[in-house]
DRENVO-188664 format. One record per residue: x, z, y of N, C-alpha, C, O in turn; residue in three letters. Coordinates in steps of 0.2 Angstrom, whole numbers, padded with zeros to 4 digits, always signed. Layout:
REM residues N
XZYXZYXZYXZYAla/...
***
This chain:
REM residues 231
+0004+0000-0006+0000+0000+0000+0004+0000+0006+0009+0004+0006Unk/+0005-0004+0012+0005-0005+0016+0003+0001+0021-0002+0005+0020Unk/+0011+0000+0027+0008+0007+0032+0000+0004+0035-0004+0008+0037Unk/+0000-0001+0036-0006-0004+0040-0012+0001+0036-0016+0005+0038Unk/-0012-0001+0029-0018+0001+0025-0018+0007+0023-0022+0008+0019Unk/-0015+0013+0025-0015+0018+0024-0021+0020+0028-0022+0019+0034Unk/-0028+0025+0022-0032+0027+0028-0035+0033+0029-0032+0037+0025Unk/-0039+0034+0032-0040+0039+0038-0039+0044+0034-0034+0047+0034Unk/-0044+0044+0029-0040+0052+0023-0034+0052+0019-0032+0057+0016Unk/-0032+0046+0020-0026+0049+0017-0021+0052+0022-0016+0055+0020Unk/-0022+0052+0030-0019+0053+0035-0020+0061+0036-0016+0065+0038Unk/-0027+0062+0035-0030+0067+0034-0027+0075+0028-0026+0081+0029Unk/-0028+0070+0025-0022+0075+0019-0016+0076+0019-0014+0081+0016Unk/-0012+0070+0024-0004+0071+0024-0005+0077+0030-0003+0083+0029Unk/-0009+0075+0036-0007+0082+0040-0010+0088+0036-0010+0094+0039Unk/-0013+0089+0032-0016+0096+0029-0013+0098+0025-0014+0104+0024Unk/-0007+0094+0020+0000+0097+0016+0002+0098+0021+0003+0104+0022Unk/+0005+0094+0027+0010+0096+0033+0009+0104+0034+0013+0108+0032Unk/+0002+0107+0036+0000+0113+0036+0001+0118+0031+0003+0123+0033Unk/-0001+0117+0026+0002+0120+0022+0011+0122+0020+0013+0127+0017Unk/+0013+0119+0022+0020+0118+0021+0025+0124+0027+0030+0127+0027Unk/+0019+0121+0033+0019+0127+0038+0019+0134+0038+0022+0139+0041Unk/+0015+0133+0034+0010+0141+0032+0015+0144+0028+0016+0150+0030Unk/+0017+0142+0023+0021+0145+0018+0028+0147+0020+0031+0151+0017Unk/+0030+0143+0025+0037+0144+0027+0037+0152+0034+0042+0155+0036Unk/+0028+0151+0036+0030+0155+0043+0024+0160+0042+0025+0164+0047Unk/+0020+0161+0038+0017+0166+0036+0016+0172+0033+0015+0172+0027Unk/+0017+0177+0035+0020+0185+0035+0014+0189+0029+0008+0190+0029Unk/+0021+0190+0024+0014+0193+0018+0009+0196+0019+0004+0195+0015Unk/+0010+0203+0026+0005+0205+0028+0000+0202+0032-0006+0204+0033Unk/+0001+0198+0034-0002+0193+0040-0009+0191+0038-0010+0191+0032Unk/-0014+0188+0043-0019+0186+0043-0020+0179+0044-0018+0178+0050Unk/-0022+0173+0041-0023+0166+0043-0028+0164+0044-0033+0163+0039Unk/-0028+0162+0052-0035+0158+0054-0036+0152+0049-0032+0149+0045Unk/-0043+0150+0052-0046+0141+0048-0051+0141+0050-0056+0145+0051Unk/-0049+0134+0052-0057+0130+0057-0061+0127+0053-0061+0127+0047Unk/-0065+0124+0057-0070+0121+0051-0067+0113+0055-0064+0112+0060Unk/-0069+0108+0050-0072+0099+0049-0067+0100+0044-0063+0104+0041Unk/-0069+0092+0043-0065+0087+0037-0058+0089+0035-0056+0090+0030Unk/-0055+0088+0042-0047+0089+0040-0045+0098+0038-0040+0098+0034Unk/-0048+0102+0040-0048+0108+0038-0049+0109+0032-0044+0109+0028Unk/-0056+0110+0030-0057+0106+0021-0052+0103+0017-0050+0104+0012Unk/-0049+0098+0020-0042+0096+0015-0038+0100+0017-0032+0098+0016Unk/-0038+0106+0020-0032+0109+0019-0034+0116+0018-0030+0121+0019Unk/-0042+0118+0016-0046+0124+0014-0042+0121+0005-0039+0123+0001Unk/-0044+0115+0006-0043+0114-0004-0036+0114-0005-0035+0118-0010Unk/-0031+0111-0001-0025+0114-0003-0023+0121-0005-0021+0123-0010Unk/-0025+0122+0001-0025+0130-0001-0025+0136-0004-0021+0141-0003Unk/-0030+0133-0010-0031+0136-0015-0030+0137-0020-0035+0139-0023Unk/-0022+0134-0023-0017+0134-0027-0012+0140-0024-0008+0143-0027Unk/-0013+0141-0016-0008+0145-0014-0011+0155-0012-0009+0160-0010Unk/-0018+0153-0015-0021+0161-0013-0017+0165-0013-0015+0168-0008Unk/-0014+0166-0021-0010+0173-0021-0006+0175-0019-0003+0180-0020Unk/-0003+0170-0012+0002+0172-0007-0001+0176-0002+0001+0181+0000Unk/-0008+0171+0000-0011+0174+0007-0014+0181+0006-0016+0182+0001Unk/-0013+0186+0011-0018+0191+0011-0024+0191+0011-0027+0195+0007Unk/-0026+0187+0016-0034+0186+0018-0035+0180+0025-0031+0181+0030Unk/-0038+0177+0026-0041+0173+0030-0046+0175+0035-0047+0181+0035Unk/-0049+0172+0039-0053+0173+0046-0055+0166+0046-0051+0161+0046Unk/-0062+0164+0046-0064+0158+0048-0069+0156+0052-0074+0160+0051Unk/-0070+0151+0056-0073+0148+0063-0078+0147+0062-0082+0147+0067Unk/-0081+0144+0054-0090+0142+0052-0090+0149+0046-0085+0152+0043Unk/-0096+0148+0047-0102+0151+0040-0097+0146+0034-0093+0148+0030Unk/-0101+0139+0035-0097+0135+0033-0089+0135+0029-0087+0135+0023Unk/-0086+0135+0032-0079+0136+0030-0077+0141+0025-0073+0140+0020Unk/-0080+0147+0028-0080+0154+0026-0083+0155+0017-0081+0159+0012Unk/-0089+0149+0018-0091+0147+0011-0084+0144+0005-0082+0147+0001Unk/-0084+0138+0008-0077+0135+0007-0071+0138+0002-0068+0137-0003Unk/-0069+0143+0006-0063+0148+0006-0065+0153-0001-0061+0154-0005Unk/-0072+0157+0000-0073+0160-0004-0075+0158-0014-0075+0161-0019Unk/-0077+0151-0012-0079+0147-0019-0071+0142-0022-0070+0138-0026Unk/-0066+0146-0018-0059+0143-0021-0055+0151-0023-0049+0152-0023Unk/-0060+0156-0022-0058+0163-0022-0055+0166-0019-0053+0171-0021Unk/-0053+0163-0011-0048+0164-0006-0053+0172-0003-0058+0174-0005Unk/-0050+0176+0001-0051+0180+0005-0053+0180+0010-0049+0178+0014Unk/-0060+0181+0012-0063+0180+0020-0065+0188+0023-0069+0191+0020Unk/-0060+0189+0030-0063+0195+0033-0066+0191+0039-0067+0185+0041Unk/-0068+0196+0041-0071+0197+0048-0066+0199+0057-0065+0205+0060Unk/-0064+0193+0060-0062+0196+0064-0057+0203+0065-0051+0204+0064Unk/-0064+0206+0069-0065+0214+0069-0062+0215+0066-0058+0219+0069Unk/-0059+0215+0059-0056+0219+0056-0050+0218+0053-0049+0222+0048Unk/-0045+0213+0055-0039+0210+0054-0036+0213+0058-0031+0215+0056Unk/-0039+0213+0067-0031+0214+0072-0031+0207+0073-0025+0207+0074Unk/-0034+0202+0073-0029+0198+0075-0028+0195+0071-0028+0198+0066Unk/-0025+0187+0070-0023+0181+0067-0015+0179+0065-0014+0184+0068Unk/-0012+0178+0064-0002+0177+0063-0004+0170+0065-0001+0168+0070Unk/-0008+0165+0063-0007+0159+0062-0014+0156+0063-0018+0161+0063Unk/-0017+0151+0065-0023+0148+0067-0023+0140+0064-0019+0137+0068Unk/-0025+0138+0059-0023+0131+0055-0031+0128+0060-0036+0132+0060Unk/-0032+0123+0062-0039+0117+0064-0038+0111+0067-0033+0111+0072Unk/-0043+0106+0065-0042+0101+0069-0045+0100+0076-0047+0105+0080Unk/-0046+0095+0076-0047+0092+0083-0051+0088+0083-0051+0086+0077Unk/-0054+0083+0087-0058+0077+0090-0055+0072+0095-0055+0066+0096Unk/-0051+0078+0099-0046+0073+0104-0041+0078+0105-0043+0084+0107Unk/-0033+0076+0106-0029+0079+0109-0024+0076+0112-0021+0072+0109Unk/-0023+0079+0118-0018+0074+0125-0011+0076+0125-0010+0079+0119Unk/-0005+0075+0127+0001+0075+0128+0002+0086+0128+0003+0090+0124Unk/+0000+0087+0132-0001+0093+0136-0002+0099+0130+0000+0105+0130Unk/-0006+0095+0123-0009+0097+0116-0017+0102+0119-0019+0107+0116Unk/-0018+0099+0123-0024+0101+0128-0030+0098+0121-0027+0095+0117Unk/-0034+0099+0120-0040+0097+0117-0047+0099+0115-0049+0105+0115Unk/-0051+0093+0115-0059+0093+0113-0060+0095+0106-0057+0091+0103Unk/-0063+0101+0102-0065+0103+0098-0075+0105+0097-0079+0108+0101Unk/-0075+0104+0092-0084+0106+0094-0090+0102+0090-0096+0104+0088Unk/-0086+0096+0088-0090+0092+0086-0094+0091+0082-0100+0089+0083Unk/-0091+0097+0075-0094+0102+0071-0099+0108+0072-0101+0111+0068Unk/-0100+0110+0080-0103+0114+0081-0101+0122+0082-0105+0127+0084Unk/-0096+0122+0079-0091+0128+0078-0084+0129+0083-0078+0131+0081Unk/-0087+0127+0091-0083+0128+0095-0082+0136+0096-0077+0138+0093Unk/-0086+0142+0098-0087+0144+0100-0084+0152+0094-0084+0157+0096Unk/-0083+0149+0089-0078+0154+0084-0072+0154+0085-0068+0159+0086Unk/-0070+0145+0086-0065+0143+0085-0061+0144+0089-0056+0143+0088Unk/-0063+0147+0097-0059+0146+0103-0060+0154+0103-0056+0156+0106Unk/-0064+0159+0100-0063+0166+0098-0055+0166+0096-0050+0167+0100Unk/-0056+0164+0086-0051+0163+0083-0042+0161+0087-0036+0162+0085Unk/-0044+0157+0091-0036+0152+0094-0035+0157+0098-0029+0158+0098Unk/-0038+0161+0103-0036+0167+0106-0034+0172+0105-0032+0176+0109Unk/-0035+0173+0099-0036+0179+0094-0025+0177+0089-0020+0179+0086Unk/-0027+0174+0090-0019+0169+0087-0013+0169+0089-0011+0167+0095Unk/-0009+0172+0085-0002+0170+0091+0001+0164+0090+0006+0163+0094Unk/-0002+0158+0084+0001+0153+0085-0004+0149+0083-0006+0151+0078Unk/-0007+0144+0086-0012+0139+0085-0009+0134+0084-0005+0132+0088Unk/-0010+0130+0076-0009+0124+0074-0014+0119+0073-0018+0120+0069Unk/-0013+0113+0077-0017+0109+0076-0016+0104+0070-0011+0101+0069Unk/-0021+0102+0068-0019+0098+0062-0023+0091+0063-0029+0092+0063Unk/-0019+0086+0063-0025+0079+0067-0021+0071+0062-0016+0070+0060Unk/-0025+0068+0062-0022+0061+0062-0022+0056+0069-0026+0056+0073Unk/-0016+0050+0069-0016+0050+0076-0023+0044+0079-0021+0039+0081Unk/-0029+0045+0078-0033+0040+0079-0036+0049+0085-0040+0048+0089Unk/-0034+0054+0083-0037+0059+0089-0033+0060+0095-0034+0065+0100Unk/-0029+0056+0095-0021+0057+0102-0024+0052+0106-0027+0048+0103Unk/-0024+0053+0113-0026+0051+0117-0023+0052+0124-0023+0058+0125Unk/-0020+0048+0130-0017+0050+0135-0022+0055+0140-0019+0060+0142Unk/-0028+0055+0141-0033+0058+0143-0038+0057+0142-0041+0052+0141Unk/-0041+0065+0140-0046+0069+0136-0053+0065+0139-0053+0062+0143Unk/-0059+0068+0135-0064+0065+0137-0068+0059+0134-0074+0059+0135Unk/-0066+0054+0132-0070+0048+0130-0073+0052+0121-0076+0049+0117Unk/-0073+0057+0120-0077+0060+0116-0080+0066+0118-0077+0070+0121Unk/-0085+0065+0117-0091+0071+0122-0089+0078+0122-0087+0080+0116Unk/-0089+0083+0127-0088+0089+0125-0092+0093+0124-0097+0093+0128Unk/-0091+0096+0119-0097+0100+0115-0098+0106+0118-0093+0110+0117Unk/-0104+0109+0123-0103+0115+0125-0113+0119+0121-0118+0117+0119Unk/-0109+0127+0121-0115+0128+0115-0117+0134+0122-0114+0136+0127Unk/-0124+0134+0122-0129+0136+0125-0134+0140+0124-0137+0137+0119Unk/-0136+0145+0125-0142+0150+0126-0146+0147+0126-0147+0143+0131Unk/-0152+0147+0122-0160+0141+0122-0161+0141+0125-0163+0135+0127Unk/-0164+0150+0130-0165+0147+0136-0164+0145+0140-0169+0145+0144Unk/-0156+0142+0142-0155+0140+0148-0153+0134+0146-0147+0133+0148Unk/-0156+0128+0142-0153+0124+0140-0154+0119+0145-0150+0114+0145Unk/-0159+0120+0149-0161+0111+0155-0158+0115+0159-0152+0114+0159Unk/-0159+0121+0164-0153+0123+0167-0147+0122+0167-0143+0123+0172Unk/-0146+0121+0162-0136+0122+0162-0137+0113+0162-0133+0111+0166Unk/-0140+0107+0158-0141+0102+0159-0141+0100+0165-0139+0095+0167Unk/-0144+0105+0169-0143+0101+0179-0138+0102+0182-0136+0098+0186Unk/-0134+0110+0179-0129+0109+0182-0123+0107+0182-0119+0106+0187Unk/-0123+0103+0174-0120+0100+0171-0119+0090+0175-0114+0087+0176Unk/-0125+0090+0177-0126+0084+0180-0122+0084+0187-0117+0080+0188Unk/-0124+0089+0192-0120+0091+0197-0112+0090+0196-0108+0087+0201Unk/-0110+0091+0189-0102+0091+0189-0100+0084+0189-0094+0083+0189Unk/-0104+0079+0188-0105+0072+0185-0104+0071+0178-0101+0066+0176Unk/-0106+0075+0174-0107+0074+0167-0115+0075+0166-0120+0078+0169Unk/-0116+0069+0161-0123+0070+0157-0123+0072+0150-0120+0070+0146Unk/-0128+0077+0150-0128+0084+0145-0134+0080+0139-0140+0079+0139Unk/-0131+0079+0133-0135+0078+0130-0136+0082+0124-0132+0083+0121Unk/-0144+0083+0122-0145+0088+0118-0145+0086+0111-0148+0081+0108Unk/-0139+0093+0108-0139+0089+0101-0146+0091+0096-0147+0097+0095Unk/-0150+0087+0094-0155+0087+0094-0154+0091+0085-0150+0089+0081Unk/-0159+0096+0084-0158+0100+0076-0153+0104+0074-0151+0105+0068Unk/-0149+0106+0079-0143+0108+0079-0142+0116+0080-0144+0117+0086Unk/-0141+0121+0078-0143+0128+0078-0134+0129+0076-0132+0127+0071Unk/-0131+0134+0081-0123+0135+0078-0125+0141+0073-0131+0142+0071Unk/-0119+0143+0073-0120+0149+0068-0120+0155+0073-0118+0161+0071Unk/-0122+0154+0080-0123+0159+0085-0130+0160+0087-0132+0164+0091Unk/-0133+0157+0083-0140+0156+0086-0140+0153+0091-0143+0155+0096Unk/-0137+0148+0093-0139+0145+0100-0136+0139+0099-0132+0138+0095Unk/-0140+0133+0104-0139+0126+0106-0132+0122+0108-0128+0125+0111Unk/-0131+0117+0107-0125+0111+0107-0130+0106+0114-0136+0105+0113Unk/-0125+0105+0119-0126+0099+0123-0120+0096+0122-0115+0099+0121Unk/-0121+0090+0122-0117+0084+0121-0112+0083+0129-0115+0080+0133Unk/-0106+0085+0132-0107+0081+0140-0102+0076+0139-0096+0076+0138Unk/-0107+0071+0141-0100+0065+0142-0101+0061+0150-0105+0063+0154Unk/-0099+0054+0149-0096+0054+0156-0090+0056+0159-0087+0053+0163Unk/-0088+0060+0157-0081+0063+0160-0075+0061+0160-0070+0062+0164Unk/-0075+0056+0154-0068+0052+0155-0067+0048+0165-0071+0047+0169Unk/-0060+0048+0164-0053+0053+0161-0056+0059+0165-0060+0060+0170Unk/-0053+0063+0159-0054+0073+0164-0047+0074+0166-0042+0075+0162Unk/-0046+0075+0172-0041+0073+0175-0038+0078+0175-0032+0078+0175Unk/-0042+0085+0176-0038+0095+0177-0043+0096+0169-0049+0095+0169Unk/-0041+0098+0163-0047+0099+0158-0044+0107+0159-0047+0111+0155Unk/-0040+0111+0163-0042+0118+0162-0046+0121+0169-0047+0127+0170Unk/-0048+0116+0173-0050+0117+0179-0058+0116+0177-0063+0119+0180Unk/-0059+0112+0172-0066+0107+0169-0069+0113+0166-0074+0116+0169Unk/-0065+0116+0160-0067+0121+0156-0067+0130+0160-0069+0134+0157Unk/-0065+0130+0165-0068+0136+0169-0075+0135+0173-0079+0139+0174Unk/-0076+0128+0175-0081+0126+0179-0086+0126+0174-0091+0129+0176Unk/-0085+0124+0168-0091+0125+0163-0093+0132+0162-0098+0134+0164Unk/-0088+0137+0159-0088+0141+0156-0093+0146+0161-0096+0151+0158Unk/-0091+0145+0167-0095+0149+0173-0102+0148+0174-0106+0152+0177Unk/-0104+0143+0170-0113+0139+0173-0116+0146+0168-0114+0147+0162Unk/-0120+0149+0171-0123+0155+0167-0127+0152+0162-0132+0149+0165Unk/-0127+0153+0156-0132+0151+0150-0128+0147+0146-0129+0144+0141Unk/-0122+0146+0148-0117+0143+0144-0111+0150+0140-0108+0155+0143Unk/-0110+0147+0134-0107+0151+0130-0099+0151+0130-0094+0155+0131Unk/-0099+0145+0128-0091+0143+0130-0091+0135+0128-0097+0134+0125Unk/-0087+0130+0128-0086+0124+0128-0081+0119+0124-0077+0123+0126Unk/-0080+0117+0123-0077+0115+0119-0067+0111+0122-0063+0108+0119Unk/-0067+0113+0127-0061+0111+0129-0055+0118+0128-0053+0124+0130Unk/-0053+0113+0125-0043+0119+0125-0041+0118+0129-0037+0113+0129Unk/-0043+0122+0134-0034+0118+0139-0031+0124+0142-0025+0124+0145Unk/-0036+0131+0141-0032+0138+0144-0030+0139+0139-0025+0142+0140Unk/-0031+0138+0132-0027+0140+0128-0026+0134+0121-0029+0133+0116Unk/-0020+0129+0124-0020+0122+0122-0017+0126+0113-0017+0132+0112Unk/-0016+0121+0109-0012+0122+0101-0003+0125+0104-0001+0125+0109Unk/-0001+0127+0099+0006+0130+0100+0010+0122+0097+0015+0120+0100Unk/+0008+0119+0094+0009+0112+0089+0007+0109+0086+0004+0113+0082Unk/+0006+0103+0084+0001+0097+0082+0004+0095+0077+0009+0091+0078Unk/+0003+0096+0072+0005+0091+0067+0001+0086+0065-0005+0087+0063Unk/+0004+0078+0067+0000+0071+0070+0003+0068+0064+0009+0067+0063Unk/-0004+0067+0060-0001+0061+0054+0000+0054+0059-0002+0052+0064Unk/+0003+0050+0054+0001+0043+0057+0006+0040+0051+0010+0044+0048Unk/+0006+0035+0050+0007+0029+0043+0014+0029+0040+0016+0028+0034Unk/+0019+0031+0048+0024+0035+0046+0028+0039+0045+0034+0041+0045Unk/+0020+0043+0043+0023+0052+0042+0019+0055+0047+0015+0052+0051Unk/+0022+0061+0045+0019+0067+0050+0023+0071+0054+0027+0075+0053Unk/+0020+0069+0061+0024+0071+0068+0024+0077+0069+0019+0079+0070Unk/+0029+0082+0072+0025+0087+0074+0027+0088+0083+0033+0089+0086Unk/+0021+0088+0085+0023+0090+0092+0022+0096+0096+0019+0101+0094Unk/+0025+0094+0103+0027+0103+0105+0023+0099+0111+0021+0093+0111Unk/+0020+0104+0118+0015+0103+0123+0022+0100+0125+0027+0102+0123Unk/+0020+0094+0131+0025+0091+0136+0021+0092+0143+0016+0089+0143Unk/+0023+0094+0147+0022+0096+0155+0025+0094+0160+0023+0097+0165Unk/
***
């Protein structure tokens, strides 16, 4: 097979071994390791779980995930009661030079930017079809309080984005996903992401940029890259 024909999951897989590989060289026996949820995550929840009897215990951003981890026998706490993360393994939707990124797509922003805070080391794990010079031509996922959903919709409009609701969508917060796009290019996404984060009835957003990945490991056909934030 040809680098051209190499595809998306297999790209997906190489950065999710990459991950693991990380894990095992820089994960402290007592330590705690984060996990996000999508696709790329899952290939490297399944990874994973040939190496359980290293890890202590995990922390995870969906219900979902959480399930995951448990049906491969892995260990899931609660936040609360770790202290805190050593490591934080998830992907992404989009992420910029800066390693700035849109996360959310999944619905499980709003764990995930818990957990990455919660982190002393965020690793992003991506194929290169999510690099982009400037963030935004994928909508950003902000999760919302039912009741303030057309609310935060106008406000949302004011900022020149249009809020679209993700229709049947319930997080595992009990509360709503609006879609906002329009926004390409986001020219400040840490100035974006306080502006959101302020509109009352909004939860939090789907934008990293106050607290970007520590490093990216970027599959692409020849190999797996890993990058550092450039500023």
């Amino acid at each position: 097979m040809s680098k051209n024909q190499v595809s998306q999951d297999q790209l997906k897989q190489a950065a999710a071994q990459a991950a693991i590989d990380y894990v095992l060289k820089h994960l402290e026996d007592d330590a705690f390791l984060g996990i996000g949820t999508g696709s790329t995550a899952n290939c490297f929840i399944d990874l994973l779980a040939q190496y359980k009897g290293r890890i202590k215990g995990t922390v995870a951003s969906s219900e979902a995930s959480a399930q995951r981890l448990r049906d491969h026998g892995i260990n899931v706490f609660e936040l609360n009661t770790t202290g805190g993360v050593q490591i934080y393994i998830d992907g992404a939707d989009e992420l910029n030079p800066a390693l700035e990124l849109i996360k959310g797509g999944g619905g499980a922003l709003t764990r995930e930017k818990i957990i990455a805070a919660a982190a002393d080391d965020f690793v992003c794990i991506a194929d290169q079809s999510k690099w982009v010079e400037h963030l935004g031509q994928f909508s950003v996922p902000v999760e919302v309080i039912p009741m303030a959903r057309s609310y935060v919709a106008r406000e949302i409009f004011k900022l020149g984005g249009e809020a679209v609701y993700r229709q049947g969508v319930v997080t595992d917060n009990g509360n709503v996903i609006l879609d906002v796009q329009r926004l390409h290019p986001i020219a400040a996404p840490k100035a974006l992401e306080e502006k959101l984060n302020n509109i009352t009835g909004v939860v939090t957003n789907g934008l990293f940029a106050l607290r970007p990945a520590n490093r990216v490991l970027l599959s692409t056909p020849e190999g797996v890259k890993t990058l550092k934030p450039s500023h």
